[in-house]
Each structure stands twice: as C-alpha cells, then as structure tokens.
N, C-alpha and C positions, 0 to 999 in steps of 0.2 A: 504493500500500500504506500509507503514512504516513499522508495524511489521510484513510484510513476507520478506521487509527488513532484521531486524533487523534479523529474524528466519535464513533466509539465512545464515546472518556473525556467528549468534553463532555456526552454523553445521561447518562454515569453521573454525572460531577460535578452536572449540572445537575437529575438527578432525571426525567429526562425516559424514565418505564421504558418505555413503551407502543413508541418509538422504539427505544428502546436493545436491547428484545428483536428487532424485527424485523431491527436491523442487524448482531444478533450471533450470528443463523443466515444472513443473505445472507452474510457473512462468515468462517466458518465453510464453508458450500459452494464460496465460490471456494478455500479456503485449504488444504482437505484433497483426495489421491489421488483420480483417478477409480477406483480399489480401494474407497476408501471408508476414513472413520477413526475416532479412537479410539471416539467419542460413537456409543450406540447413538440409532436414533431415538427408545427410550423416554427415553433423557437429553436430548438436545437438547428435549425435550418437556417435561421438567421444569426444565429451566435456563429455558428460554422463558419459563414458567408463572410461575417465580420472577421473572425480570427484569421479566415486569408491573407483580409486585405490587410492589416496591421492594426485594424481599426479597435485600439484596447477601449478607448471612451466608451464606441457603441455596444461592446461587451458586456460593458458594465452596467448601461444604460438598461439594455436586452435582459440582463441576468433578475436586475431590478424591477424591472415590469413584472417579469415573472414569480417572483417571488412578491410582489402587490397585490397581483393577480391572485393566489394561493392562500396568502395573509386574508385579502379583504373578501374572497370570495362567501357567494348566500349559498345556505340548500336550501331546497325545500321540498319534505320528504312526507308522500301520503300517506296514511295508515288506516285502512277500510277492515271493518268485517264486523259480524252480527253480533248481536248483546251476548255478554257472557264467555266473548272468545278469546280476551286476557288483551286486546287492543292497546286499552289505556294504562293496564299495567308495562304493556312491552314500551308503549310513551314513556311513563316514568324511569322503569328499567335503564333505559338510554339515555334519559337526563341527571341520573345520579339521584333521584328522587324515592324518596319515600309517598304509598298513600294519603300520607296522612300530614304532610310538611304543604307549605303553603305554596300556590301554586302546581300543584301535580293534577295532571288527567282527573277529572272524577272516576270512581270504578266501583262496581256494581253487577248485578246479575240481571237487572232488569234495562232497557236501553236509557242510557245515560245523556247520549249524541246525539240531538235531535237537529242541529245542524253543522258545520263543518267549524273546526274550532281549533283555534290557533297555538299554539307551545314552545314557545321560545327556550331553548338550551340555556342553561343559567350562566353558561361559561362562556360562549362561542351564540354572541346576542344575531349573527346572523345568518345563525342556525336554528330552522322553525320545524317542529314536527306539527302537519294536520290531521287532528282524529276526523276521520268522516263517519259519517251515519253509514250503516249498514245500507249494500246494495235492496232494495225491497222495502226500506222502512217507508210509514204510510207517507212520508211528504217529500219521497226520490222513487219516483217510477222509474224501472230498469234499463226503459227504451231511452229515457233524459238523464240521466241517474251523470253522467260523465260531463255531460253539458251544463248543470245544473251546479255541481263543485268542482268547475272550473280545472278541467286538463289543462289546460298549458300553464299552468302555477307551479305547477310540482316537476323536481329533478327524475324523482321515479318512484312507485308506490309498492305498497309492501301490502297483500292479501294474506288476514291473519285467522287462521281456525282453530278450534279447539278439539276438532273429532273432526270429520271426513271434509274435504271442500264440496260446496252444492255446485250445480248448475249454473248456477248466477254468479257465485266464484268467477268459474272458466268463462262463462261468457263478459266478463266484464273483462278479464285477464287479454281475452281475443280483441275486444273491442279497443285496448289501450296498448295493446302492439301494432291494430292497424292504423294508430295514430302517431307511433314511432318512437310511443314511451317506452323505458321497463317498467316490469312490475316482477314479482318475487311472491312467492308462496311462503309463509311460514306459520308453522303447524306448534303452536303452546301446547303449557298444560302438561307435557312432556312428563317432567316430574310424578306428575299425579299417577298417568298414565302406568308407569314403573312402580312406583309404590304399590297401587291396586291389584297389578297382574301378580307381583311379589308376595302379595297377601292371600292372594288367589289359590295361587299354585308354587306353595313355599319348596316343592321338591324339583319341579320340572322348570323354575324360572331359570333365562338367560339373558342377560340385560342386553348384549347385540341384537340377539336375536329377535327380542320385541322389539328393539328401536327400527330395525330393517324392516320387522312387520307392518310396526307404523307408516314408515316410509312408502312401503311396497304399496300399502294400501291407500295410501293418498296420491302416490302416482297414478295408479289404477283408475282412480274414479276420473283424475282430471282427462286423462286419454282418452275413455270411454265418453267425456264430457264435451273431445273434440281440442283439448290442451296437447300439440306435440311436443314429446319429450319435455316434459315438466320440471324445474327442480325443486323440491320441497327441503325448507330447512326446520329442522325439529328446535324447537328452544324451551327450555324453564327462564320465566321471567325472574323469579328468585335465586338462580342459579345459574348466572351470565356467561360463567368460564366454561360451565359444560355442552353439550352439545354443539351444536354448528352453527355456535353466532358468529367464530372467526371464521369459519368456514363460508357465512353471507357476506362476513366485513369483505373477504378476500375476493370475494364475484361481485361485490360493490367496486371496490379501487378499481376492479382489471375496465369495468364498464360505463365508469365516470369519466368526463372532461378532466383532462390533467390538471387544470385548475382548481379543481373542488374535490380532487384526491386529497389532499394534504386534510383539508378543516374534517372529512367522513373522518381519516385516520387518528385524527385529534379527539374528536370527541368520543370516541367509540371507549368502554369503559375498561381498565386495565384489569379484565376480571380473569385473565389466565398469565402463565409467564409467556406464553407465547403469543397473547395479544400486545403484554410489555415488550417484545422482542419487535416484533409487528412496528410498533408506533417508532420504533428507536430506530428503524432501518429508515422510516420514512423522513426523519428529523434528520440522521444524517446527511440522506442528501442537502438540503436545507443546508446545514453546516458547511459543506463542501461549496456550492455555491457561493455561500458567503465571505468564505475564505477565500476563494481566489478571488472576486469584487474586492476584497480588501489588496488582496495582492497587486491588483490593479490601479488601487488609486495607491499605495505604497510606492507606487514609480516615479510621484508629482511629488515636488517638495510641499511639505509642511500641510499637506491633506489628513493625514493619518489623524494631528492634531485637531481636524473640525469635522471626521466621520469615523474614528477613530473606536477603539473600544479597550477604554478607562473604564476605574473602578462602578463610574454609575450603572452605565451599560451591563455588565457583570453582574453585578446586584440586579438588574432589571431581567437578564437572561438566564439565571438561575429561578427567579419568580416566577417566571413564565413556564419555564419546564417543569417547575413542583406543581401548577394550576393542572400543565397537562396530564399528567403520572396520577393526580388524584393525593398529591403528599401535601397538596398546600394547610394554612392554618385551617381552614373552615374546614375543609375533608378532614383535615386530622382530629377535630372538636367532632364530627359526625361518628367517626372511627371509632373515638374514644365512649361514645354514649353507648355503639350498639354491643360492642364488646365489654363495659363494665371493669374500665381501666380508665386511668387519667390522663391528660394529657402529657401531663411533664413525664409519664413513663414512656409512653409515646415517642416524644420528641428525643429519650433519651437514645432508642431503639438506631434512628435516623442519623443519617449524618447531615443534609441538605439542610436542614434548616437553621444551621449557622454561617452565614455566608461566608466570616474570618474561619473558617474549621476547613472549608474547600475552596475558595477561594483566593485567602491571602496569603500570601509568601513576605516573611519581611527578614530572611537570608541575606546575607552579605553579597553571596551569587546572586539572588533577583534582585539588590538594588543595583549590581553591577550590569545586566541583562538589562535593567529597567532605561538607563543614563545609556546605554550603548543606543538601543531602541530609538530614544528622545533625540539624539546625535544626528542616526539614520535621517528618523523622519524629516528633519529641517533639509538636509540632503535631499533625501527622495531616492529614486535607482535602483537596482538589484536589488542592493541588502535591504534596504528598505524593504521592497518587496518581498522577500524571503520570512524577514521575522515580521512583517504584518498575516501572512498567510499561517505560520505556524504559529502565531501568540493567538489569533481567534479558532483557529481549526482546534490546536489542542484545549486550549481551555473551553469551548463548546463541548468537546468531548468529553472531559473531565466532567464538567456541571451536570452531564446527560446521561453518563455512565455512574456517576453517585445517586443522581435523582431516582432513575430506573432500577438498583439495587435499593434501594429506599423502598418503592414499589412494590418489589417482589417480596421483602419484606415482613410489608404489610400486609398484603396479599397470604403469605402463611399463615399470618398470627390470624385473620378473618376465617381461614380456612378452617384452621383447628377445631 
C-alpha cells in the first residue's frame, strides 16, 4: 500500500502525468468496495483526463466536487407494507431508535399509516425514510396507489412482510420496475419465526434450514405472482447484525449512484463486525482522496496553512467518525441505559473519546516533524507534498482504526 503511495507522489512530484493518471485509477480500483465508490465513472474520467494534462488545480477541484457530492448528498428511501408487518419498526431499527424515544415511527398491530409520513435520520438530516400506507389500505387504490405517494421522491423502496408476500406485493414491485425504480423484498419477524418452529419441534429444529424454508417460500409465491427471480432479505428488526441486512446494505451500494453510496454506508447501523469492517472500507477511500487533495495543494506555498489540517480539524474529524461508528457521547448515554452500566465505565472501555489519548503527540520527535512541516509549507514543493499527504492519510487512519475498534467493542459488550 505505501509504495504505490509513494509511486503515486513521485509521478506527481516528478510531473510525470501520463503515469500518474494510469496509477491513480489502478489504485483507486484496488482501494475502493466491491459495492463500488464515491467517484462516478464520469469523475474518475475527468480526474484521468486532468492528470494527463498536468492539470493538479482541476484535480483537486474534480476530487472536491466529488466528495461534496457524497458529503451533501439526500436519500430518500420508501418503506411500504401492511399493518402489523414490523415497517415502522424496521424505520426505527435504521434510525438508531427506540419505540418509544421521541420521534420514532409509531408501531402497532393495527394500521398506524394512514398517509405517507416522513422520518428524518437523527444523524444524516438528509436522510428521510417514508413509511407508506399499505398497498390496498381504504384511501390508496392499487390501480393509483404509486401515483398517489409520489414515485419519483424516492431513491428506491423496500417491500416489507411478515409471513408470505400477496399479490399486491409483486404487483406493485412490477409496477415500480416499469418505472425504472428498485424496490427490494424484505421479509421481518425473522426472529419470531425461529423461536416458534424451535418451540415447535425442539428435536428436528435447524436454524439454516428454516431460514432457507422461509426464503424458499417467499420466493415461490413472488414467481408464481409473476416476480422474476426475486430477492428476498430475511431481517429481525431487534436483531440488526443477524440475518441479511448486510447482505441488503451490500445490493444497496452495488445499485446506488456513487454519490449517495457513501451517506446509505454511513448510516447503516454498526450492528455486526462486519458491517464495522463494511463502513471502514468505505471511509477509507474518502481518506485516500483526501490525502492526495492535500498532497496537491502541498505543492503551492503557504496553502497547507489556510486548508491545512491543524489540531481543530483533528478534533473535528475524530467527532465525526465517533457520530458514524455509533461511539459518540449521546450513543454512548443510550448504550449505557440499555445495558445497566454507566457511563464513565463506558468511556473507560474506549479509547476515542479523548482526543489528547489519540490524537496528540507532544514528543520531542513531533515537535521536530511539526517545525520541519511549518518550514515545508511556506516553501511549498515535493516535501511539502509528501508530508501533507502522509500527516492527513495517516492520522485519518489512526482516528478511524481507534474509533472502529471502539465499535466493535461495544458491539461485544451489547452482545453479551
């Protein structure tokens, strides 16, 4: 990883664009999701185009959009299906919410959603989930039912059941493909499911083997309903890590605009190590972009000092990664309730939430590294470039590789 690094900076130092573009899409391919990442291919296209020509400003310029693009992007993600089919729970599931905290989905057995209803992510305000009323409910006729809550709003919809999908399922699913949306099947209650057949049939239970039956058998109905090749994902709303919610995260990323990849990856809840692993592949690229932007304006004198990333910055980019991970103060006061521990045990557990504990170095070495740095930058040039690109790559990665073990963590102690 270092020395395609390092090959990178010397193509940029050296001027050498013809190289520097080719190494900085091979590079770029190994470094981001098989989901796929931020850069669409018309960017990667443009960044390319520029690194021929020498052109490092529009580089930077390019790299910048795209990561505004990713930063500022909306979703806005439908969520349909009949009373009693865990809808509004799988809403709150996603927002980090409890029933019963302010703001959450209403949820109930009897219909709740009598018109299409709005749910802003408490973290990522430009992220909305909409509960809709059940395809059939008496004030959405089936034939209007799409026209009526507004198709073109939404990024893509989630069809949610609790026992078999109807008719009215698949035909809605048909009706919002020929309009060129997705939509997605996902089958709750999961959980219950398992428990009751376990209770059922305490010698002959297999826990694959009922989840495949389930499976089986809600593909079955949607085929026979006129759904080709369906994919159904099983979920427990109470139990986010198990089943195939990374399994949906990961056919969400591959199927999103590479813009609105990043904020799905963000907010999605660190509720397995491999969702934690997940979100951390998608930050680094993030990272890597950013560091060579930096690397870039490293070349101008005395830039580093007015886009630079000083102690505020740091401070501010370690807060931002504990929001994402789910380690921040509020998550951790939520943490500490449902588990029946306190906070300061908590905190002592973590390391991220002292920012002097990973963050500062006040070594004789980094105040020597710090005063070289300060030298560069009035300079500008190579070196400059060199230790701007390694001072934000590594210390990104530091802050994200502590935050993310924090996580996982936590993540045990919940499990227990």
């Amino acid at each position: 990883m270092y020395q395609s690094i390092l090959k990178l900076l010397k193509n940029l130092i050296l001027k050498n664009y013809q190289q520097l573009a080719a190494d900085f899409e091979s590079e770029y391919d190994k470094l981001i999701s098989k989901s796929g990442g931020i850069l669409s291919a018309e960017s990667l296209r443009s960044i390319h185009a520029a690194l021929e020509e020498g052109k490092v400003e529009d580089v930077v310029d390019k790299i910048q959009q795209s990561l505004n693009a990713a930063e500022n992007a909306s979703l806005n993600v439908a969520v349909m299906g009949d009373s009693g089919s865990g809808k509004s729970s799988f809403i709150n599931a996603l927002r980090g919410l409890s029933h019963q905290e302010e703001g959450s989905a209403s949820v109930g057995v009897v219909e709740t959603t009598m018109r299409k209803t709005p749910y802003q992510h408490p973290k990522y305000s430009k992220v909305t989930f909409w509960d809709l009323p059940g395809n059939g409910s008496p004030n959405f006729h089936p034939d209007t039912y799409l026209e009526t809550v507004g198709l073109a709003e939404y990024d893509f919809f989630i069809i949610i059941s609790s026992s078999r999908f109807s008719f009215n399922d698949a035909d809605l699913a048909q009706k919002i493909n020929e309009m060129g949306k997705k939509f997605y099947f996902v089958r709750t209650k999961v959980d219950s499911d398992l428990y009751n057949e376990k209770r059922a049939k305490p010698k002959s239970f297999q826990r694959e083997k009922v989840l495949q039956q389930i499976r089986d058998d809600c593909v079955t109905h949607l085929q026979n309903s006129g759904v080709p090749e369906p994919q159904v994902f099983l979920v427990s709303n109470f139990d986010l890590g198990d089943f195939d919610l990374l399994k949906l995260e990961k056919t969400l990323l591959k199927e999103l605009p590479a813009h609105k990849r990043h904020v799905l990856a963000l907010l999605m809840p660190s509720s397995s190590e491999d969702a934690i692993e997940m979100k951390k592949t998608f930050l680094r690229e993030k990272i890597w972009l950013e560091a060579l932007k930096s690397a870039a304006v490293g070349l101008v004198p005395c830039m580093p000092f007015i886009s630079g990333f000083g102690d505020p910055e740091q401070q501010a980019c370690l807060k931002i990664y504990r929001s994402h991970f789910g380690v921040d103060n509020e998550s951790i006061e939520k943490i500490s309730q449902n588990l029946g521990v306190s906070v300061d045990h908590l905190k002592n557990l973590i390391k991220s939430s002292d920012f002097c504990h990973v963050g500062k170095d006040d070594s004789i070495a980094a105040k020597a590294k710090s005063c070289a740095e300060h030298l560069c930058s009035v300079i500008g040039g190579p070196v400059s470039a060199i230790i701007q690109f390694f001072k934000v790559y590594f210390l990104h990665i530091k802050f994200l590789d502590t935050v993310a073990d924090d996580a996982k963590c936590l993540f045990q102690m919940m499990k227990q």
